[in-house]
N, C-alpha and C positions, 0 to 999 in steps of 0.2 A: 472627518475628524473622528478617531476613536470613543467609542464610549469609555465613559468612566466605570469600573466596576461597582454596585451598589453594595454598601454594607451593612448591617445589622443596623447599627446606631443611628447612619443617615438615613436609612428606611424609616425608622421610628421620626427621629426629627422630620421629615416630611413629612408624617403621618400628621403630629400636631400640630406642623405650623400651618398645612395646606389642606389638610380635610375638610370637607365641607358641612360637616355635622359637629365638630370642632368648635368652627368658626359662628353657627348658629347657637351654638352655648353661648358663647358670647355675648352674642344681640338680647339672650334672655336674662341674664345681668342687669345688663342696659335695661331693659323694660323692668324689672323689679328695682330696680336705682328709682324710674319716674314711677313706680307705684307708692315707694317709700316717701318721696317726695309728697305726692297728692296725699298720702295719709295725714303727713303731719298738717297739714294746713288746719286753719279753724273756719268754721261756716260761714259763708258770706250773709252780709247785714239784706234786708230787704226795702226798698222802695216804693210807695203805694200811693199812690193817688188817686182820688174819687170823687167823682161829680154826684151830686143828688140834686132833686125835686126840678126836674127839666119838664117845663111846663111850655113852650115854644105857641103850642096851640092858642092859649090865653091870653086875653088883651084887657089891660094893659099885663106887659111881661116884663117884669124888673129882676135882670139875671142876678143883680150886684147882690138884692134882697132876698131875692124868693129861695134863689140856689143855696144849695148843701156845699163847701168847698172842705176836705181832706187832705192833709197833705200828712204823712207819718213813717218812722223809721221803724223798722223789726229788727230785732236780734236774736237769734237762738242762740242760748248758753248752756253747753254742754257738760253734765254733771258726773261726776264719778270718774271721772279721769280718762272718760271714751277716748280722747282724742291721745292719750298717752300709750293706752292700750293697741290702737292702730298704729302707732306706731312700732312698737315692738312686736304685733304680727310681721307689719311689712318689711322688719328688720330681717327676722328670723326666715321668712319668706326669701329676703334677698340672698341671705346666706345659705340656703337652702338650695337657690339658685347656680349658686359659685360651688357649693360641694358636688351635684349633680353634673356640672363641665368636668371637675375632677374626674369624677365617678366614668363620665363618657372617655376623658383622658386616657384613664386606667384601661380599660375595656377596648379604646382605639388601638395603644401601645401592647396589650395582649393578643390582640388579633395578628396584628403584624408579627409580630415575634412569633409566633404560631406558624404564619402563614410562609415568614420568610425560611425557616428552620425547615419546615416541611418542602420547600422548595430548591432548598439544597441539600437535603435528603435525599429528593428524585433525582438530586443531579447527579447525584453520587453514584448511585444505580446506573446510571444511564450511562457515567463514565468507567463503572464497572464493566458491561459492555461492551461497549467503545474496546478499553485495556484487553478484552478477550476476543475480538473481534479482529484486533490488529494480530494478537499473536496468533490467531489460527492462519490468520492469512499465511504466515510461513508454515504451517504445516500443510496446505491445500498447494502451497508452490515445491514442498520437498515432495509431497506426494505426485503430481501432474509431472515433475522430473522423475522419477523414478517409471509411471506408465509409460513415458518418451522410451526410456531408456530400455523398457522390455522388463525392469527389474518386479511389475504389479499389476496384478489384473486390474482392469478399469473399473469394474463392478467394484472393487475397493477405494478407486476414486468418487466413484458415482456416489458412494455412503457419506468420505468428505465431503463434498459438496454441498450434498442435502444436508449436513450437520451444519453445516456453515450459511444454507440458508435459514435455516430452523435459528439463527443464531441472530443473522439480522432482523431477523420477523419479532422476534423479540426486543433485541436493541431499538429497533422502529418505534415500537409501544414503552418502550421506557421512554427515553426522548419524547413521546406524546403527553406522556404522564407529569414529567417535567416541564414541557411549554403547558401545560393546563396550572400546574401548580405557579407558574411565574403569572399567567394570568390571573390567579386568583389572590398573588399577592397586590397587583397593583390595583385590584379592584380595593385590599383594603388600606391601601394607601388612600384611597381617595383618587382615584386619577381620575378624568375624562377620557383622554388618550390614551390609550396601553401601547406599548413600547417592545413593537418582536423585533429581531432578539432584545432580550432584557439580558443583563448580565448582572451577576450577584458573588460578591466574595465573602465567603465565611470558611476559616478552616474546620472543618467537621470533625477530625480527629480533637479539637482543643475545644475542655469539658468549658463548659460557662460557669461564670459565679455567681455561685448561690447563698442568700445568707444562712445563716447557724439554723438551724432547728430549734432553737429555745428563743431565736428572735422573736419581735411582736410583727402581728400582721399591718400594714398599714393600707388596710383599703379602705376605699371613699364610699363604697356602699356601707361600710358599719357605719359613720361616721354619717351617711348620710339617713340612716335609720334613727342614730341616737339624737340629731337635728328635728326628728322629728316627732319625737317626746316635746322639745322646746316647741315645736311651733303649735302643736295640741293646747298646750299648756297653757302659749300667751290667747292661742283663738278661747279655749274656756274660761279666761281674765276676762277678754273682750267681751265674749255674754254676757257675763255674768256682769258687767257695766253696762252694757246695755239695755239690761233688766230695769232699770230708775229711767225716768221719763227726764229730757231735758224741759229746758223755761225759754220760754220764746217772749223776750220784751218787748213792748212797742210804744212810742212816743210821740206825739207830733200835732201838727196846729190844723183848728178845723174853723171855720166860717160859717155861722147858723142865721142865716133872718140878719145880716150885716152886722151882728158880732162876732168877734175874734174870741177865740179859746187854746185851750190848749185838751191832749187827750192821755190818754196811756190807759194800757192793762194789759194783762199776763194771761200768758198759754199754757196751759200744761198737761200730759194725757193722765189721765186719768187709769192705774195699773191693774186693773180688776180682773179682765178675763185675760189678758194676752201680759204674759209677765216674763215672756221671753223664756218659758221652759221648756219647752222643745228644742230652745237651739240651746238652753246649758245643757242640757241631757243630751245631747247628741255631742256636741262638744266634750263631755266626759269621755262618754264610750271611745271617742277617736284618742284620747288621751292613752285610755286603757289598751286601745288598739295597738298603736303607736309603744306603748311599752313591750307589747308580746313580738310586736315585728323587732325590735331590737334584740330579744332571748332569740329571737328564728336565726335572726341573720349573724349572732357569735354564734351557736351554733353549727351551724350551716358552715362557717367560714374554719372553725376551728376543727368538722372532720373533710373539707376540703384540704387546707394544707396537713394535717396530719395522712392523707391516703397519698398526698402529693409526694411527700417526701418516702412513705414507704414503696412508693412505686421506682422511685428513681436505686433506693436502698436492692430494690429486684434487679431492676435491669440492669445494675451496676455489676450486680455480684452475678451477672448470666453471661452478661457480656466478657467479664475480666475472667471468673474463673472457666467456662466452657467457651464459650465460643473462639478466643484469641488462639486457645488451644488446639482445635478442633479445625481452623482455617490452619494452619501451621501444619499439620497433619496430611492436609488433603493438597494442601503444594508440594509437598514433600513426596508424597504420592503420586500425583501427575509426574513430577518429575523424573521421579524413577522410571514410572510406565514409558515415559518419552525417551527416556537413556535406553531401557531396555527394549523398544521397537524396532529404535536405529540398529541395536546389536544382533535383531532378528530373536528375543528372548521372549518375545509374544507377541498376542495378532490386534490387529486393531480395534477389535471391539472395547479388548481391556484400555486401548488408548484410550476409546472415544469416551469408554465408560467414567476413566479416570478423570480426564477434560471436563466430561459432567458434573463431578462431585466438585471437582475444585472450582468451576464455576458459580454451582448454587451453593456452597460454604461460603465463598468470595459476598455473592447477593445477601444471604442468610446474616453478615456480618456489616452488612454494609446497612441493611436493615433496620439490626440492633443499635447498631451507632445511631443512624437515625430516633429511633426511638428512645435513646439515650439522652440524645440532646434535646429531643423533644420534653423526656420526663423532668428535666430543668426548666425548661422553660415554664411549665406546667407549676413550680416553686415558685419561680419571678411573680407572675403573673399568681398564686394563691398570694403571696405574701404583699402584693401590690406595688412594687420592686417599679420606680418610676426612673427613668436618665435623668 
């Protein structure tokens, strides 16, 4: 059965549905959902029960009388709003969670577009090659007819030849370059299996779309910076409740000397040395922290797509104004040198020489294209540009 050819979009859609770094975002969700959970709960009550004045050795030994019986309930009651507080960490924690899968998203879906674009890049090369590999063949067959015929010294066959081996030794290593580059796409696919041949369709010549340049960025790393302002924020709420001591009640029925009673009294720490400032004072600084990593990361993000777009602004205007001109030129050139050999109007070096230039203009262009569609991609992926 044929392969399918793979393409951009379904590459990416594999990438998130079936990666396996993906799929463990996921699970971290899940574990912040049951941490959220366990936050919100309230303290469990305590149960205590106590035997006193076990005298067993003693005679007479009256258990009903002599014994101490206990029986009593505790409760801690948590003051200042702790248990509100833990929850809006584990909140902000959970969502902290879920911007970070994005974030890995973003990061998955730029690598592949990355990886798939540069892998039909190579291919391009390779079939540039191939394209020049086929046509020399006819000029190694008009030449070998002509030595037949008496019309050519051999020694000027012998230079074809060796041009045209020197041609596939290259071709070879492109092709190399290419199954390396397919490789290292399905590595960021996620595969286990890599798949030779891999087959990939993207037309190279056809620019991708990019948004405006005045758009906003929407990546998950700012987003997941400014997230964590909020979660500083609710952790220095949480000390700073945590700083008041809770009350721990306790009530319950005791038996002294064969009377019944009843008991109770209250717990509570005492705030003198330990008042929790260490951890508000740490909790500040990460607040503060947490604010600076948000100025780092606009920043950061705002001269990445600004150099994004004036890269592609380069290669745009390298590619259209010189180079489209300059391949145009060197075929135009070959072609002459090729008319004018046949007509005996020059010797073969100018052929070989001509072959040469139109060759590396052909790669020189095949290149920039490449690189073109790379410096798009390099927009997608600043600007966070999701399918």
């Amino acid at each position: 059965m044929p392969q399918e050819p793979l393409t951009l979009d379904a590459a990416v859609r594999e990438a998130l549905e079936r990666h396996p770094l993906v799929m463990a975002a996921d699970g971290r969700i899940a574990t912040a959902q049951g941490l959220l959970e366990q936050a919100s709960l309230r303290p469990n009550p305590r149960l205590t029960v106590q035997l006193e004045n076990l005298r067993a050795w003693s005679f007479p030994y009256r258990p009903g009388v002599e014994n101490d019986y206990f029986l009593y309930v505790s409760q801690v009651l948590e003051t200042n709003g702790k248990r509100e507080r833990r929850g809006e960490l584990a909140s902000v924690n959970k969502s902290l969670a879920a911007t970070a899968r994005d974030l890995l998203r973003q990061q998955t879906v730029a690598r592949v577009r990355t990886a798939f674009v540069a892998a039909a890049g190579a291919a391009r090369l390779a079939g540039v090659y191939g394209e020049t590999l086929e046509n020399f063949a006819g000029t190694v067959k008009y030449h070998e007819a002509r030595v037949r015929e008496g019309n050519m010294a051999e020694a000027d066959l012998i230079r074809i030849r060796l041009e045209n081996e020197r041609l596939r030794l290259s071709a070879g290593a492109a092709r190399m370059e290419a199954e390396r580059s397919l490789i290292a796409l399905q590595r960021e696919l996620g595969r286990s299996v890599i798949s030779s041949p891999l087959l990939i369709a993207m037309d190279i010549e056809k620019p991708l779309l990019v948004p405006e340049e005045t758009a906003e960025a929407a990546r998950a790393d700012l987003a997941l910076a400014r997230q964590g302002i909020e979660a500083a924020q609710a952790n220095e709420k949480l000390q700073l409740a945590l700083a008041r001591p809770d009350l721990e009640l306790s009530g319950g029925y005791k038996r002294t000397n064969g009377v019944d009673g009843l008991l109770g009294y209250l717990n509570v720490d005492l705030p003198w040395r330990n008042k929790n400032q260490g951890n508000i004072a740490a909790a500040g600084a990460e607040t503060r922290v947490a604010r600076a990593n948000v100025a780092a990361a606009e920043a950061l993000v705002r001269a990445e797509v600004r150099g994004a777009y004036a890269e592609l602004r380069t290669r745009r205007e390298q590619y259209e104004s010189t180079l489209l001109a300059l391949v145009g030129h060197a075929r135009e050139t070959a072609r002459i040198a090729q008319a004018a050999y046949r007509e005996g109007g020059t010797d073969l070096l100018r052929l070989l020489d001509a072959e040469r230039t139109r060759l590396e203009t052909e790669l020189l262009r095949a290149q920039a294209l490449g690189e073109l569609r790379l410096a798009e991609v390099a927009i997608l992926n600043a600007m966070g540009v999701m399918p």
